[in-house]
N, CA, C and O atoms as a printed pandas DataFrame, in Angstrom:
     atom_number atom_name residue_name chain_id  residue_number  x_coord  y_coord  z_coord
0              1         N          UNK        A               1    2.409    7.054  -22.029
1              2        CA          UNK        A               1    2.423    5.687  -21.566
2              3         C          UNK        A               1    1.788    5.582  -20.177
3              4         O          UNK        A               1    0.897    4.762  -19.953
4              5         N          UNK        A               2    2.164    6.257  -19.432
5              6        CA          UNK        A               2    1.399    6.457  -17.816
6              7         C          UNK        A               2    0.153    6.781  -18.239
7              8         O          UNK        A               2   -0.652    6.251  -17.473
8              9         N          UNK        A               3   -0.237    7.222  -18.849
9             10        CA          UNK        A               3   -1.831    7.732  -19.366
10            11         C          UNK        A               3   -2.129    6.474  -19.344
11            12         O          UNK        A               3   -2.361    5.938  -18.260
12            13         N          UNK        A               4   -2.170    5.924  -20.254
13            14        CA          UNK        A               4   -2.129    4.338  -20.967
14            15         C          UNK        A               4   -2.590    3.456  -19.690
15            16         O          UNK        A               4   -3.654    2.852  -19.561
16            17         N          UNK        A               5   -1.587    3.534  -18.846
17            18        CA          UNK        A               5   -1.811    2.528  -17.386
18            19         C          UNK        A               5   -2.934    2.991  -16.522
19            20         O          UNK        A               5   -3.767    2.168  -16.142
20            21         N          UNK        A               6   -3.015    4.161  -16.205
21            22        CA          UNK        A               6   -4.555    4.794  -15.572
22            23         C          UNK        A               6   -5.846    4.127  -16.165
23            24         O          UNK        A               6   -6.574    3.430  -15.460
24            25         N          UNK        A               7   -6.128    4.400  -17.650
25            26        CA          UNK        A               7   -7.024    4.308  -18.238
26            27         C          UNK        A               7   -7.136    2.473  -18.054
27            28         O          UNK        A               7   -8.231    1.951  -17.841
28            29         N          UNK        A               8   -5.886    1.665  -18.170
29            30        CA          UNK        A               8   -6.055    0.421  -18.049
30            31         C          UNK        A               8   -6.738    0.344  -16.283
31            32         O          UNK        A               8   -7.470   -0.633  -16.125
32            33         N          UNK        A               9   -6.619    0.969  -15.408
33            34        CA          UNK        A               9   -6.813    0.532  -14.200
34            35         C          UNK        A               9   -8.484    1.056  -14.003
35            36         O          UNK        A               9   -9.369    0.540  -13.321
36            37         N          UNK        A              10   -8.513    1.931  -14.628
37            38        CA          UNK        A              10   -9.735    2.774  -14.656
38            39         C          UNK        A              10  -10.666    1.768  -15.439
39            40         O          UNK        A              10  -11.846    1.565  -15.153
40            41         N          UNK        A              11  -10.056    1.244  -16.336
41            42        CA          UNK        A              11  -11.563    0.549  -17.049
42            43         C          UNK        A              11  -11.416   -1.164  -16.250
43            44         O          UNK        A              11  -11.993   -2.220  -16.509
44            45         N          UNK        A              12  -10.707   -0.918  -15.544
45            46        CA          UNK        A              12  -10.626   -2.549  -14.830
46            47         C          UNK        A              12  -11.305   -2.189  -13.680
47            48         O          UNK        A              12  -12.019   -3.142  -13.367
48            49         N          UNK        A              13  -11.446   -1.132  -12.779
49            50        CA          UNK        A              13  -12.158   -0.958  -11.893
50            51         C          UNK        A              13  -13.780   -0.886  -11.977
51            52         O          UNK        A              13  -14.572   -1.453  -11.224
52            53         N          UNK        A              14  -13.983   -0.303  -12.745
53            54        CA          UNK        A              14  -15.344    0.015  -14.182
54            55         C          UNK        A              14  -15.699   -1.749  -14.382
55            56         O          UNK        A              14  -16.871   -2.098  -14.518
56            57         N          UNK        A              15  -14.909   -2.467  -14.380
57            58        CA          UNK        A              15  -15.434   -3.477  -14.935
58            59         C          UNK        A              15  -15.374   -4.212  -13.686
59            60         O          UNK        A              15  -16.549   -4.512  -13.473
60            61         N          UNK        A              16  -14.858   -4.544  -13.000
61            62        CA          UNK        A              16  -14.758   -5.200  -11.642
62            63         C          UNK        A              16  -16.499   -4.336  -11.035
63            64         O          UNK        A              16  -17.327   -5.156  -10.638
64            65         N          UNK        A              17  -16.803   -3.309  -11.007
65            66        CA          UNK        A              17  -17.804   -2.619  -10.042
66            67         C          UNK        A              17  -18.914   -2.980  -11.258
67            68         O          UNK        A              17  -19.739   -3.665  -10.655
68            69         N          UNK        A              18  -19.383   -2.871  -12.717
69            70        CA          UNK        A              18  -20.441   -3.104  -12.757
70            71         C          UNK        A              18  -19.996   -4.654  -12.844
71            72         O          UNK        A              18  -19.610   -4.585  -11.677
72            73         N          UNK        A              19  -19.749   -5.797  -13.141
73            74        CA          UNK        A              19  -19.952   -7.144  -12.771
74            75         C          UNK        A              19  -20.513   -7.206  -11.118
75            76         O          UNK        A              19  -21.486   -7.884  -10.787
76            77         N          UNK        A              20  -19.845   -6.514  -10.329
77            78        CA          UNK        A              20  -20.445   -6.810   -8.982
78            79         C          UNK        A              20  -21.884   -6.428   -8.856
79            80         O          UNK        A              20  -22.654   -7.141   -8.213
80            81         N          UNK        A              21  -22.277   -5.325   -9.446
81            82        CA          UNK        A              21  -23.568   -4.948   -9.751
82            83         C          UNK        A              21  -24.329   -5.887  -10.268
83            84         O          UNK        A              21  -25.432   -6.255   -9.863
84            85         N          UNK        A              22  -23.614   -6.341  -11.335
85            86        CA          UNK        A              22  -24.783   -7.762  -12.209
86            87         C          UNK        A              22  -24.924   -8.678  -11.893
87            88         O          UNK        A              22  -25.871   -9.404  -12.195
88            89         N          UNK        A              23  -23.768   -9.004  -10.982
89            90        CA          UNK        A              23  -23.909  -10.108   -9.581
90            91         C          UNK        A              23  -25.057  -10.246   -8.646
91            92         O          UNK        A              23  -25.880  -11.121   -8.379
92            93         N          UNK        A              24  -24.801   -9.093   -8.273
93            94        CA          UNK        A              24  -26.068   -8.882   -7.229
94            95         C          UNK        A              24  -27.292   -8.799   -7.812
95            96         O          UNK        A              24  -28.269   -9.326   -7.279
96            97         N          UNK        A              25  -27.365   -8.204   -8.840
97            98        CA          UNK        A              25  -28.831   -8.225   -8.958
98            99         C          UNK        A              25  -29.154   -9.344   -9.448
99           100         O          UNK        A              25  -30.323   -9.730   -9.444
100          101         N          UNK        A              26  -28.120  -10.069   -9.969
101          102        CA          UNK        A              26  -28.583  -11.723  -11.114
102          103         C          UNK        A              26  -28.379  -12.642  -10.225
103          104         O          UNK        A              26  -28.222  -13.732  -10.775
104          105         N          UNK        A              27  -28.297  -12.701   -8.853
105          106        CA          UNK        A              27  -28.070  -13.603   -8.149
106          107         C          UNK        A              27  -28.848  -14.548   -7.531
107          108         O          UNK        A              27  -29.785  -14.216   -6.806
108          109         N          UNK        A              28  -28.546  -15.733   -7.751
109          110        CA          UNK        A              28  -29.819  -17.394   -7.886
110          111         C          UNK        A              28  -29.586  -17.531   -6.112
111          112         O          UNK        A              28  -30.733  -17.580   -5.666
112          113         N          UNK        A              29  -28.631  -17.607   -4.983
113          114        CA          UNK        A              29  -28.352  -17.560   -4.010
114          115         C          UNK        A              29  -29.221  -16.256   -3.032
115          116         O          UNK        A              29  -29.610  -15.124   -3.320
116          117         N          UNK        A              30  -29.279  -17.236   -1.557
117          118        CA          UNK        A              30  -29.871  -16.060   -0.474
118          119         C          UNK        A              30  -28.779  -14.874   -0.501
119          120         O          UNK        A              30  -27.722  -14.869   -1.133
120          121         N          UNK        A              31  -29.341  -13.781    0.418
121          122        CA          UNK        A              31  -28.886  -12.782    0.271
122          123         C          UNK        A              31  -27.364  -12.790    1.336
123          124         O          UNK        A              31  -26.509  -11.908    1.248
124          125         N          UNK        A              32  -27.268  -14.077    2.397
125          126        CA          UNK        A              32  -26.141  -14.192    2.932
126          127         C          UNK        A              32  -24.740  -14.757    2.596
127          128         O          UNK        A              32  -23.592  -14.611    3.016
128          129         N          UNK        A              33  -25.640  -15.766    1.247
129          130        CA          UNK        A              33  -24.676  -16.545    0.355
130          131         C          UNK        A              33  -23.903  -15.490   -0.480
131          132         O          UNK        A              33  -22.705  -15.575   -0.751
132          133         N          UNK        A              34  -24.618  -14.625   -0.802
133          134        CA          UNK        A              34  -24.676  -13.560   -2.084
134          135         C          UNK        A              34  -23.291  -12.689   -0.854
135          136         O          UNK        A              34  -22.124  -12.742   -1.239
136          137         N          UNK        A              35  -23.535  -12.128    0.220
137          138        CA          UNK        A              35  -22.487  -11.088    0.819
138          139         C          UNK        A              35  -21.376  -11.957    1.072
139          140         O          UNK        A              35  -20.378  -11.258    1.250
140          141         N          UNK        A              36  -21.018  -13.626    1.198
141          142        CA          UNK        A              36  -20.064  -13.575    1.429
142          143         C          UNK        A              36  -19.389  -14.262    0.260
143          144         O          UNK        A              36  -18.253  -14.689    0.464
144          145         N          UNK        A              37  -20.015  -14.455   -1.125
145          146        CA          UNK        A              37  -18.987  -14.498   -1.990
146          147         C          UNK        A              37  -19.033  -13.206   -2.874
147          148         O          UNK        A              37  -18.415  -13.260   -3.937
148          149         N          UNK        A              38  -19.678  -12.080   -2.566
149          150        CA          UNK        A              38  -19.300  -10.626   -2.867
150          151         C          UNK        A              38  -17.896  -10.392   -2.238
151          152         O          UNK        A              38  -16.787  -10.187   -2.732
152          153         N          UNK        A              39  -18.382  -10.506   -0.900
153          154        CA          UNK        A              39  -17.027   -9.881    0.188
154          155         C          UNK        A              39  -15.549  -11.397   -0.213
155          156         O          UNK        A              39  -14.378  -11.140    0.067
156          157         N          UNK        A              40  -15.759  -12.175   -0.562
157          158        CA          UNK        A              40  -14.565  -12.930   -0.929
158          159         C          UNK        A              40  -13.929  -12.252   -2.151
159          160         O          UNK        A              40  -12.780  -11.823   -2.249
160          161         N          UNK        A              41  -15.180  -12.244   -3.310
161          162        CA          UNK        A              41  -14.546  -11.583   -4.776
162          163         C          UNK        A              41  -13.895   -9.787   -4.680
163          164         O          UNK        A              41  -12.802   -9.378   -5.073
164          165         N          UNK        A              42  -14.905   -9.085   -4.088
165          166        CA          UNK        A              42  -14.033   -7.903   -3.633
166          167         C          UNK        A              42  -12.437   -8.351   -2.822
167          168         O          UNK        A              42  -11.389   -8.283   -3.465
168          169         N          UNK        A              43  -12.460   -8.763   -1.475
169          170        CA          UNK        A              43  -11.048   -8.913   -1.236
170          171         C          UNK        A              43  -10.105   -9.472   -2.456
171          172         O          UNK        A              43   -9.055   -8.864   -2.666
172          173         N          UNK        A              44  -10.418  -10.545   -3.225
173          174        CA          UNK        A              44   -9.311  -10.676   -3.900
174          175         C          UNK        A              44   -8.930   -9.942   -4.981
175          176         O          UNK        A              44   -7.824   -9.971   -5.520
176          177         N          UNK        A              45  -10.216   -9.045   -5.396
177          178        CA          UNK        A              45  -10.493   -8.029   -6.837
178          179         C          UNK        A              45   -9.049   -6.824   -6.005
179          180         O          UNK        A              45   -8.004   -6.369   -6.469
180          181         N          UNK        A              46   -9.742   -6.695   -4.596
181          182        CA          UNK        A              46   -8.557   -5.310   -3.504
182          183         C          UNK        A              46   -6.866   -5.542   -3.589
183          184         O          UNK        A              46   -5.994   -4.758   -3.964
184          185         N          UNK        A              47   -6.748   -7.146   -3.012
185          186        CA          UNK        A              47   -5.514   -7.725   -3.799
186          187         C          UNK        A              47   -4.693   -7.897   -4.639
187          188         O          UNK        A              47   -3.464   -7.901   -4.703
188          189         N          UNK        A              48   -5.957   -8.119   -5.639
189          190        CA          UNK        A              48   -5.180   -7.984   -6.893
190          191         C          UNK        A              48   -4.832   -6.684   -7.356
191          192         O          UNK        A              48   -3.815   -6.596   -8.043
192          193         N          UNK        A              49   -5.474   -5.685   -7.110
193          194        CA          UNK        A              49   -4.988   -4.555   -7.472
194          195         C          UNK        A              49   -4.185   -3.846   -6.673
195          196         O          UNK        A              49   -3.853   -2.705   -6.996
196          197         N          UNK        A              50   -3.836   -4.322   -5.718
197          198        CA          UNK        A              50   -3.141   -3.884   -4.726
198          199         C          UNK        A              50   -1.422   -3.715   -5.334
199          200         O          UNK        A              50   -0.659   -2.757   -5.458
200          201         N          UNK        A              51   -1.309   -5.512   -5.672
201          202        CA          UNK        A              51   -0.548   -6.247   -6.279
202          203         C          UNK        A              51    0.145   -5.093   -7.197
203          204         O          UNK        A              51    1.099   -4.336   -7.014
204          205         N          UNK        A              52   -1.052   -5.370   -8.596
205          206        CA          UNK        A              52   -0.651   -4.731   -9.333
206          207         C          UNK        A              52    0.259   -3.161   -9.481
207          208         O          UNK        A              52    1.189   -2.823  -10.214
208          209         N          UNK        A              53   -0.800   -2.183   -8.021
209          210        CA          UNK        A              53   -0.344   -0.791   -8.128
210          211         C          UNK        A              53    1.396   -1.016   -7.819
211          212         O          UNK        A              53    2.368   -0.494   -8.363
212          213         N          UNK        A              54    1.304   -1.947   -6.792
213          214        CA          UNK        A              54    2.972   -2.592   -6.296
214          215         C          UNK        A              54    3.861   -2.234   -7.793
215          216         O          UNK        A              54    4.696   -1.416   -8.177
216          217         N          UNK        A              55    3.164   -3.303   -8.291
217          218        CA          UNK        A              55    4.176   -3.743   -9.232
218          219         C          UNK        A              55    4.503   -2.314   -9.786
219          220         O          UNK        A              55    5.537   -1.653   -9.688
220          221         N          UNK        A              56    3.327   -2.044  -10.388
221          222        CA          UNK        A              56    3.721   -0.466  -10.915
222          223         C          UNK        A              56    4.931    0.408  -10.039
223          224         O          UNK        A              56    6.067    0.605  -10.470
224          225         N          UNK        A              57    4.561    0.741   -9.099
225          226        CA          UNK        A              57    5.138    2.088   -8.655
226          227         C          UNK        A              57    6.689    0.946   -8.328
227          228         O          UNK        A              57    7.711    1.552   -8.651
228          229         N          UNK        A              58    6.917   -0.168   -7.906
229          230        CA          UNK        A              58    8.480   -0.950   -8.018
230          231         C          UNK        A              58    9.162   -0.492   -9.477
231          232         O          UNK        A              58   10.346   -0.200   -9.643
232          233         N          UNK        A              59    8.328   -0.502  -10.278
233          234        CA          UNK        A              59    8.821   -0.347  -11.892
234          235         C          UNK        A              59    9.275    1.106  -11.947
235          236         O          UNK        A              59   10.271    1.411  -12.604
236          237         N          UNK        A              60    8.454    2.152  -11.166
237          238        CA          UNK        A              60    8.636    3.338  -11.918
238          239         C          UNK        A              60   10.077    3.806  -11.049
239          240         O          UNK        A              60   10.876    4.691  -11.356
240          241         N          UNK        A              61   10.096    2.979   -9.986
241          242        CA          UNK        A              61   11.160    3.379   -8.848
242          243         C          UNK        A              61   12.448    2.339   -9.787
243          244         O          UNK        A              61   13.497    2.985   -9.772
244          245         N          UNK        A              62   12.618    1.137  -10.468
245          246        CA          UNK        A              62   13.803    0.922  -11.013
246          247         C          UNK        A              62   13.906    1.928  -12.124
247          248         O          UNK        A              62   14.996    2.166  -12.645
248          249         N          UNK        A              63   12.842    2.500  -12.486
249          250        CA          UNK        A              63   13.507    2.870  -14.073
250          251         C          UNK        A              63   13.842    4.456  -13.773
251          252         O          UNK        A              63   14.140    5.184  -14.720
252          253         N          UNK        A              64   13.782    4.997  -12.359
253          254        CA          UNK        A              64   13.896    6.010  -11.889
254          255         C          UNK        A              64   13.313    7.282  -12.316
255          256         O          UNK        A              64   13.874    8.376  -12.366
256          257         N          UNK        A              65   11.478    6.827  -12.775
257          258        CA          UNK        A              65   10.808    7.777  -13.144
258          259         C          UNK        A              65   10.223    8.272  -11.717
259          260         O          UNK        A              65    9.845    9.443  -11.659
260          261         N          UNK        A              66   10.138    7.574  -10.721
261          262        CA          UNK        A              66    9.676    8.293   -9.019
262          263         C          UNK        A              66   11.060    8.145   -8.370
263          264         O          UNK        A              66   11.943    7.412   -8.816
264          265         N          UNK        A              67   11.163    8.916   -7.270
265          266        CA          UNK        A              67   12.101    8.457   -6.026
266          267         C          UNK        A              67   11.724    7.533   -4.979
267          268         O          UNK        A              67   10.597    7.224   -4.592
268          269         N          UNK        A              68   12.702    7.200   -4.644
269          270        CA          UNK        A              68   12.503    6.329   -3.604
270          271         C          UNK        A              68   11.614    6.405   -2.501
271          272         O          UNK        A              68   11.440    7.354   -1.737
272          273         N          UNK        A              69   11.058    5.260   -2.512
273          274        CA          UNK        A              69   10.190    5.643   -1.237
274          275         C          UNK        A              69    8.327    6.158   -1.314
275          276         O          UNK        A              69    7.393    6.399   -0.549
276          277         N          UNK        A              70    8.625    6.107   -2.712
277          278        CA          UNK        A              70    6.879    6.793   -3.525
278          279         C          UNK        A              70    5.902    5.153   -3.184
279          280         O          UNK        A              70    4.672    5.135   -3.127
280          281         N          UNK        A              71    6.832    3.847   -2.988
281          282        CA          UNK        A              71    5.962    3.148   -2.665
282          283         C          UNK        A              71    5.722    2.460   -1.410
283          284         O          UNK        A              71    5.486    1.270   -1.205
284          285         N          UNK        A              72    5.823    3.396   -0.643
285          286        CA          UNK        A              72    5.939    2.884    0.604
286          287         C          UNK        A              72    4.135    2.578    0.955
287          288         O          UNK        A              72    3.158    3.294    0.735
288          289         N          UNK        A              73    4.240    1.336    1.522
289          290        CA          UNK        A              73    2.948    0.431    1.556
290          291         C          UNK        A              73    3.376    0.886    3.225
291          292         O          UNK        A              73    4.483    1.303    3.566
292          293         N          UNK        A              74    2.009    0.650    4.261
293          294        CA          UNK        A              74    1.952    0.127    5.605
294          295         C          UNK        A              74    0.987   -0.527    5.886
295          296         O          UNK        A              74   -0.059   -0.034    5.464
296          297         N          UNK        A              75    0.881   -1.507    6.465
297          298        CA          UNK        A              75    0.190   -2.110    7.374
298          299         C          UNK        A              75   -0.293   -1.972    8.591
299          300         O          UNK        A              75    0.238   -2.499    9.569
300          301         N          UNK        A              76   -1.632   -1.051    8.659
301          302        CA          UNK        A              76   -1.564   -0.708   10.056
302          303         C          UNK        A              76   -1.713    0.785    9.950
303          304         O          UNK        A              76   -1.987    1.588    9.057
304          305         N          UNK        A              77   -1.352    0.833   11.523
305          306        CA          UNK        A              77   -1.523    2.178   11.568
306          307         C          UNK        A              77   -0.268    2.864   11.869
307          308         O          UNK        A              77    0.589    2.057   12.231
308          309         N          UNK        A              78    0.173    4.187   11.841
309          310        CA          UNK        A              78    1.648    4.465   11.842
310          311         C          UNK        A              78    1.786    4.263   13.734
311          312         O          UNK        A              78    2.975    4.567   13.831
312          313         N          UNK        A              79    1.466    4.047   14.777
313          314        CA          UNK        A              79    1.353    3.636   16.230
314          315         C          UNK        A              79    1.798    2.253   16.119
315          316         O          UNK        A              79    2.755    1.926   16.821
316          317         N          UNK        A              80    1.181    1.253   15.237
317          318        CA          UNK        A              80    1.621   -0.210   15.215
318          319         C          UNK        A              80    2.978    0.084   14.578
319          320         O          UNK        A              80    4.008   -0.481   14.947
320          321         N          UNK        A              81    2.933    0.944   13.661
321          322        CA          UNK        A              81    4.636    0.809   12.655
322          323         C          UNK        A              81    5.579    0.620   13.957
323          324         O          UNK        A              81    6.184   -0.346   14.423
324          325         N          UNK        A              82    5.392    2.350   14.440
325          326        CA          UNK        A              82    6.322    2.910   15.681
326          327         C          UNK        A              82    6.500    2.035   16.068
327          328         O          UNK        A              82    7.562    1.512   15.732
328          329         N          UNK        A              83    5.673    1.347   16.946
329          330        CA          UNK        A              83    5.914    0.346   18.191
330          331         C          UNK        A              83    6.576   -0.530   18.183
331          332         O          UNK        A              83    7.308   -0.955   19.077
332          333         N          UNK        A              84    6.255   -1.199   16.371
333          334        CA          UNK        A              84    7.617   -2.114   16.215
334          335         C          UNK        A              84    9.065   -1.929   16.120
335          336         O          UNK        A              84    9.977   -2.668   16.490
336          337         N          UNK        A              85    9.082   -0.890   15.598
337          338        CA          UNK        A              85   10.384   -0.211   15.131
338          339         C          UNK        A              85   11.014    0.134   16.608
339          340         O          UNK        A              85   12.196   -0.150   16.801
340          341         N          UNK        A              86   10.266    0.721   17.619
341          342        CA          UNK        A              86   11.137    0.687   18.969
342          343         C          UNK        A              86   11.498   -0.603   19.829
343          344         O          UNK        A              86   12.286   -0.671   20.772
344          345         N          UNK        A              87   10.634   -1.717   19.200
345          346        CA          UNK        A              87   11.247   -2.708   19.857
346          347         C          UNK        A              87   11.877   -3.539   19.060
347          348         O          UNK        A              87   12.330   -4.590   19.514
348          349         N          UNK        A              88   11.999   -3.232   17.856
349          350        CA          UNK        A              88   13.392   -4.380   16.963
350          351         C          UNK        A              88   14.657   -2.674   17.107
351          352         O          UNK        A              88   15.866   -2.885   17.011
352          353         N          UNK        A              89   14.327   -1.704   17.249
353          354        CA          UNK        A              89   15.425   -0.683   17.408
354          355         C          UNK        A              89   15.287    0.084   18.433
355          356         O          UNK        A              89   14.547    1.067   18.385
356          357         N          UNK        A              90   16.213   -0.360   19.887
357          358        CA          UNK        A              90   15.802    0.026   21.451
358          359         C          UNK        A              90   16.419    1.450   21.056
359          360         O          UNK        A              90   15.389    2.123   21.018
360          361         N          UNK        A              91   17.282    2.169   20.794
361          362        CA          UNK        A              91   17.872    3.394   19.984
362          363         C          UNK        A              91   16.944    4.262   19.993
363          364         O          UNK        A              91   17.180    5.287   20.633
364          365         N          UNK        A              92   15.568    4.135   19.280
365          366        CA          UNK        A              92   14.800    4.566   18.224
366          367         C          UNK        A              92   13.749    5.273   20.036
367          368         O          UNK        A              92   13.436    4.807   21.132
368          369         N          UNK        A              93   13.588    6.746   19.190
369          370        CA          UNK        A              93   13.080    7.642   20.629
370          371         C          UNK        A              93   11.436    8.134   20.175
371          372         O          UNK        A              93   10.818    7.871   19.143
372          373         N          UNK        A              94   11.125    8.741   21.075
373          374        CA          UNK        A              94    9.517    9.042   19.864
374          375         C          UNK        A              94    9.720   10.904   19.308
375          376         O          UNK        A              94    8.901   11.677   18.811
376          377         N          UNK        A              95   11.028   11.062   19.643
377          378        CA          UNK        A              95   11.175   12.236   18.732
378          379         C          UNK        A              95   11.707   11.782   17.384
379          380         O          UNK        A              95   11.614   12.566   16.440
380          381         N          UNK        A              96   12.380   10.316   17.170
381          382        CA          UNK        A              96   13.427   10.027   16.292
382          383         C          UNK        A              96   11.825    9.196   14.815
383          384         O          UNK        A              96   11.928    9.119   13.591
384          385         N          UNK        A              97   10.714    8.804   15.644
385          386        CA          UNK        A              97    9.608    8.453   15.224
386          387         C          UNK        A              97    8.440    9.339   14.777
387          388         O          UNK        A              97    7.539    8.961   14.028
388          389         N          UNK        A              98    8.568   10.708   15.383
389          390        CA          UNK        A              98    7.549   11.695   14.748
390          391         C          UNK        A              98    7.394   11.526   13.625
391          392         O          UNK        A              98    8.316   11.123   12.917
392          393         N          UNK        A              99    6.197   11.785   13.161
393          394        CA          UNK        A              99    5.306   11.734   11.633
394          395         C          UNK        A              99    4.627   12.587   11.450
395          396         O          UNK        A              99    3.605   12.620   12.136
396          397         N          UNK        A             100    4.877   13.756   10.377
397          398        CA          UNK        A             100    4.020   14.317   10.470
398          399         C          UNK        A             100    3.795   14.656    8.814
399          400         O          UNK        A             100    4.707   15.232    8.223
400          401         N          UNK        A             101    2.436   14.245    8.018
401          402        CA          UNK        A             101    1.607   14.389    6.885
402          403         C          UNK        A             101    2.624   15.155    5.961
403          404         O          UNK        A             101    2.912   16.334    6.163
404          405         N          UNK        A             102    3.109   14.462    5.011
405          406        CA          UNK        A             102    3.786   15.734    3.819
406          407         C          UNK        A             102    5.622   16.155    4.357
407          408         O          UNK        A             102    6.564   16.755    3.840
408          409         N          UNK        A             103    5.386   15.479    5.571
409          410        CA          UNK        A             103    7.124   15.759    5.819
410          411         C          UNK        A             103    7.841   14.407    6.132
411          412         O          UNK        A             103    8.536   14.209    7.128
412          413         N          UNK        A             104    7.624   13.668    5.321
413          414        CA          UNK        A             104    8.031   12.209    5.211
414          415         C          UNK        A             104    9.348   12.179    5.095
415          416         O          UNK        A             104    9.871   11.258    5.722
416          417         N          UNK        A             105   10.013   12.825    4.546
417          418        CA          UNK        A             105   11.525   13.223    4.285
418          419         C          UNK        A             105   12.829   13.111    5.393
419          420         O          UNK        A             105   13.992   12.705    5.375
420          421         N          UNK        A             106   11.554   13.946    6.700
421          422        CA          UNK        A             106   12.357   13.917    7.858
422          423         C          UNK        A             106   11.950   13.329    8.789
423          424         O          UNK        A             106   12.301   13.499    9.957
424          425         N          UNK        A             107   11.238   12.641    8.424
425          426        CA          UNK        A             107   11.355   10.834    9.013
426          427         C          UNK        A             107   12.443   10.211    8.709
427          428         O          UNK        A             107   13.178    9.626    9.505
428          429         N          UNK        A             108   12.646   10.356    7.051
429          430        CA          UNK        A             108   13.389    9.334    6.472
430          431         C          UNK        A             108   14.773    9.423    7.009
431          432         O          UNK        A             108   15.525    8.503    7.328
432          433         N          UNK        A             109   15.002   10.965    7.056
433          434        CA          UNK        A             109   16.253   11.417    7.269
434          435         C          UNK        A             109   16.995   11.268    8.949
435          436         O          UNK        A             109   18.133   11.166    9.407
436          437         N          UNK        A             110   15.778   11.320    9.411
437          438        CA          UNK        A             110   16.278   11.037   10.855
438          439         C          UNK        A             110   16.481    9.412   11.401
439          440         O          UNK        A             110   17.212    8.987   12.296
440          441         N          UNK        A             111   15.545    8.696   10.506
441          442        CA          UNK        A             111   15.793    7.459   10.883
442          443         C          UNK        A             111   17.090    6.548    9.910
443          444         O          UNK        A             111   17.599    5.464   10.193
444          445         N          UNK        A             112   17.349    7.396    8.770
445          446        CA          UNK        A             112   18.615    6.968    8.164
446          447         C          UNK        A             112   20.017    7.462    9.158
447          448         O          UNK        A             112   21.105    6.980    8.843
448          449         N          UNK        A             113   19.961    8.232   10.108
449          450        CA          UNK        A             113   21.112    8.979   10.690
450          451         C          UNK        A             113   20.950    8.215   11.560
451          452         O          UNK        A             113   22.036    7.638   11.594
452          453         N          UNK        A             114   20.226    7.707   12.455
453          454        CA          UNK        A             114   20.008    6.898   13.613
454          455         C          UNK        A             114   20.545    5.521   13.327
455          456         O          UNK        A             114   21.462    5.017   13.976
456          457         N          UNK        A             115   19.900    4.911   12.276
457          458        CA          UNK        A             115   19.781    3.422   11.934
458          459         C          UNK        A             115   21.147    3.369   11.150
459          460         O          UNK        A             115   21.784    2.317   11.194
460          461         N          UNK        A             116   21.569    4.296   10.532
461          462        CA          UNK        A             116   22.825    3.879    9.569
462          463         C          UNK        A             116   22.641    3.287    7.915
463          464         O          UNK        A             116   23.369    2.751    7.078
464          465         N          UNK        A             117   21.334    3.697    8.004
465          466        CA          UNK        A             117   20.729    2.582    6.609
466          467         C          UNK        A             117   20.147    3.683    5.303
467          468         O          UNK        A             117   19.515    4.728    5.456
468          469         N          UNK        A             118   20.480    3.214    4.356
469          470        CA          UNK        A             118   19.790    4.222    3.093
470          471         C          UNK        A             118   18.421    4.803    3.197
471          472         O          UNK        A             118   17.973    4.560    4.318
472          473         N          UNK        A             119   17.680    5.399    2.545
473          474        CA          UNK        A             119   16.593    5.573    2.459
474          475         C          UNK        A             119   15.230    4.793    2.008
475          476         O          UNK        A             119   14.062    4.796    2.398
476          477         N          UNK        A             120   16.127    3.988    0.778
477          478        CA          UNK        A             120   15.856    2.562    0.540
478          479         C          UNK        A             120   15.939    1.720    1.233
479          480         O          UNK        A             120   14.958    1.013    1.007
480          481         N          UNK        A             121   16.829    1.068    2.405
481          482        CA          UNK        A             121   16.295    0.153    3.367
482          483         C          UNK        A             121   15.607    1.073    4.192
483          484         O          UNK        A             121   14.934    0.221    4.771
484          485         N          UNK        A             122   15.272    2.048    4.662
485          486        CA          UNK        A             122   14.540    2.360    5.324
486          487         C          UNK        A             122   12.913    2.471    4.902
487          488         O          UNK        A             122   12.088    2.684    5.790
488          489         N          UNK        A             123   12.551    2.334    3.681
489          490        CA          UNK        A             123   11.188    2.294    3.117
490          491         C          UNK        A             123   10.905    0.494    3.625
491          492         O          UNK        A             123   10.220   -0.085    4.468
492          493         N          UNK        A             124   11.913    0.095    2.512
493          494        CA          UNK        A             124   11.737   -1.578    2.917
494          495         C          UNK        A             124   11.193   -1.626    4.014
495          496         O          UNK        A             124   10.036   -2.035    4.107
496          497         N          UNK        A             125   12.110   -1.099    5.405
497          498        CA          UNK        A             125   11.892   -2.184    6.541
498          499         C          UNK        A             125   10.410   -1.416    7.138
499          500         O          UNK        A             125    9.667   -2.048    7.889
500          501         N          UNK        A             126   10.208   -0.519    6.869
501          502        CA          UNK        A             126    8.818   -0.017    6.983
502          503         C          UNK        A             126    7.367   -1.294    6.470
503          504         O          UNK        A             126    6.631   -2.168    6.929
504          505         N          UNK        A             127    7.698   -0.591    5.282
505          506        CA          UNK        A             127    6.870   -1.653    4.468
506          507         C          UNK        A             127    6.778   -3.120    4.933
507          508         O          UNK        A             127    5.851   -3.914    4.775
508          509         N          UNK        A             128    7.955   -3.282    5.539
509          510        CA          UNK        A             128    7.827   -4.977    5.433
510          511         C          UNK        A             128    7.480   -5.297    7.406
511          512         O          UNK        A             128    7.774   -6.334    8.000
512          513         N          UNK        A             129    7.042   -4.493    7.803
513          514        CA          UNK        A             129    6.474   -4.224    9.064
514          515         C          UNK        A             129    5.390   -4.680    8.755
515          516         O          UNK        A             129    4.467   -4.684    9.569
């Protein structure tokens, strides 16, 4: 079934990239008209799939085929995350904020001992940064 969903995203990407191709080359508009309703249809094509991967990995996290936290989205860069997080949590130290690639765990774990909060609100309030 996960096979199933790849191949659906895979031939939607496939089809989103050559239409943009046949766009461009079939296009009755100047070439400035042409980049900014490319660059409009890409952002919302990025969106929408954005959306979608959401939805996915929310699904695989209720039906408890991933753990928690596999969909953690950010906005930004992890410096903008930090920065907020020390000023909605004066507590919060930049040892209690270290990040480091592949040891996400003890982020999680240190900022669940600090904050008092699951691991699950702690993805949330990330994400929703």
């Amino acid at each position: 079934m996960n096979d199933d969903k790849g191949k659906i995203l895979l031939a939607t990407a496939a089809g989103l990239g050559l239409g943009i191709v046949t766009g461009i080359l079939m296009a009755p508009d100047n070439g400035q008209t042409t980049r900014g309703s490319l660059k409009r249809t890409l952002t919302k094509a990025g969106d929408d799939i954005e959306r979608t991967v959401k939805r996915w990995m929310d699904s695989l996290e209720r039906n408890k085929v991933t753990g928690a936290g596999s969909s953690l989205t950010m906005r930004g860069s992890w410096d903008d995350v930090k920065g907020q997080l020390k000023q909605n949590y004066a507590d919060l130290t930049d040892d209690d904020l270290t990040y480091i690639e592949g040891k996400e765990d003890e982020l999680f774990g240190r900022l669940q001992r600090k904050l008092g909060k699951t691991k699950d609100d702690i993805v949330r309030l990330i994400s929703d940064l």
